[in-house]
C-alpha positions in Angstrom: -6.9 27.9 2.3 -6.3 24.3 3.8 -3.0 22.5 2.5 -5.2 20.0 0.7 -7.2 22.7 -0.9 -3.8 24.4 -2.1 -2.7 21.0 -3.3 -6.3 20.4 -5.2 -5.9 24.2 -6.7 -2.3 23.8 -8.2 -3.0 19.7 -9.7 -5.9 21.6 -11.3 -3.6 24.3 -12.6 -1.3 22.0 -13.8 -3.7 19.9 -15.6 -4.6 22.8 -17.4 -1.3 23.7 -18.5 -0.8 20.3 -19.8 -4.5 20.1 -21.6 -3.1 23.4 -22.9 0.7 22.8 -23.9 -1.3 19.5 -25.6 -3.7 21.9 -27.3 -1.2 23.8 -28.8 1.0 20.9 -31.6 1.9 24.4 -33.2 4.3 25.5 -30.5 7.4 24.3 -30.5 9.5 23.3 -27.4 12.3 25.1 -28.8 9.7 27.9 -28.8 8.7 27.8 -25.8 12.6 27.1 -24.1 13.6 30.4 -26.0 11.1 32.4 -24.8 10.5 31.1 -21.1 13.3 29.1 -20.6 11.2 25.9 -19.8 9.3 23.2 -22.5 7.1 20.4 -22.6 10.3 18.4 -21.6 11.2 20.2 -18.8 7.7 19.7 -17.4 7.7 16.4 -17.8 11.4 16.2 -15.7 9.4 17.9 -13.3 7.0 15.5 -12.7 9.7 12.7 -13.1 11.2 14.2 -10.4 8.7 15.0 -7.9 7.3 11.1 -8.5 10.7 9.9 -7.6 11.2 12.3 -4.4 8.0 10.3 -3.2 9.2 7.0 -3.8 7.0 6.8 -7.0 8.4 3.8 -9.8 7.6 6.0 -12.9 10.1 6.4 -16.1 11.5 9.1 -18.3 9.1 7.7 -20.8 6.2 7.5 -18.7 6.2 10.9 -17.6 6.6 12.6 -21.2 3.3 10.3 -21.7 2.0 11.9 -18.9 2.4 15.9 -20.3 2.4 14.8 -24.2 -0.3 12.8 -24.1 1.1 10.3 -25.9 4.7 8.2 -26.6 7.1 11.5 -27.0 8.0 9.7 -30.6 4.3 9.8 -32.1 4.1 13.1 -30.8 7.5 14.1 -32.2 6.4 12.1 -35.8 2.9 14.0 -36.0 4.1 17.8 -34.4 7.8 18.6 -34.1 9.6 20.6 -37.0 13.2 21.3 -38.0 14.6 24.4 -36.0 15.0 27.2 -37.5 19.0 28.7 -37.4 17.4 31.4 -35.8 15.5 29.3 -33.4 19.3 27.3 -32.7 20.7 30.3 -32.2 18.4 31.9 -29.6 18.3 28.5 -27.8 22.4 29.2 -27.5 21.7 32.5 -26.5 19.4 32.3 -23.8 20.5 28.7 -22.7 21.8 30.1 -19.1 17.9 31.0 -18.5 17.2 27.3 -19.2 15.7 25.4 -16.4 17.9 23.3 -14.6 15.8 20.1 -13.3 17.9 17.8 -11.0 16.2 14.0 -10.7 16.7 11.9 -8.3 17.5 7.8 -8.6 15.1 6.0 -9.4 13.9 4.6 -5.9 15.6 7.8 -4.0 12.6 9.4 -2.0 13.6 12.5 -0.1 13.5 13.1 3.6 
C-alpha cells in the first residue's frame, strides 16, 4: 500500500464514522465517552487539531460542523437529552479513560 493510498483508505474510514456517528441522533456523547472514552466532541478536537498542526485557519466551531453536520447548537436543540445520574456518574467513573486531545494555537503548524 502506497502512502497516498493509506491516506485515501483512512479519510474514507473516517467519513464513514462521521456519516455514521451523524446517523445515529439517538446516541448520546455522554454515551459514547462512557463506554469508549471518546465522543462526537472529541473527534471533532481531533480534526481541530490536526488542521492546526498543518497550518490550516479552521475554528472550534467549524470543526464540530465538520463531524455534526451542522452548528453543534441545532444539533444540541434537535438531539441532545438530559444525562441520566447514572450516565453522570459513569462519566466520573471512567473519566481517566477519557481522551486527552491537546490543540495546538491557532496558526502553530508542527515541524
Amino acid at each position: 500500500m502506497t502512502d497516498q493510498e493509506r491516506l485515501e483508505i483512512e479519510a474514507a474510514a473516517f467519513r464513514g464514522l462521521v456519516a455514521h456517528l451523524r446517523a445515529r441522533t439517538d446516541v448520546q456523547n455522554i454515551d459514547l465517552m462512557n463506554l469508549a472514552g471518546f465522543c462526537r466532541n472529541c473527534l471533532s478536537k481531533w480534526y481541530l487539531a490536526a488542521a492546526r498542526e498543518r497550518g490550516v485557519a479552521l475554528t472550534g466551531d467549524e470543526a464540530r460542523e465538520a463531524v455534526y453536520g451542522m452548528p453543534y447548537g441545532e444539533w444540541k436543540a434537535k438531539h441532545q437529552r438530559e444525562a441520566s445520574a447514572e450516565q453522570q456518574r459513569l462519566y466520573r467513573e471512567t473519566a481517566p479513560q477519557h481522551a486527552v486531545i491537546p490543540i495546538p494555537e491557532p496558526g502553530a503548524k508542527s515541524g
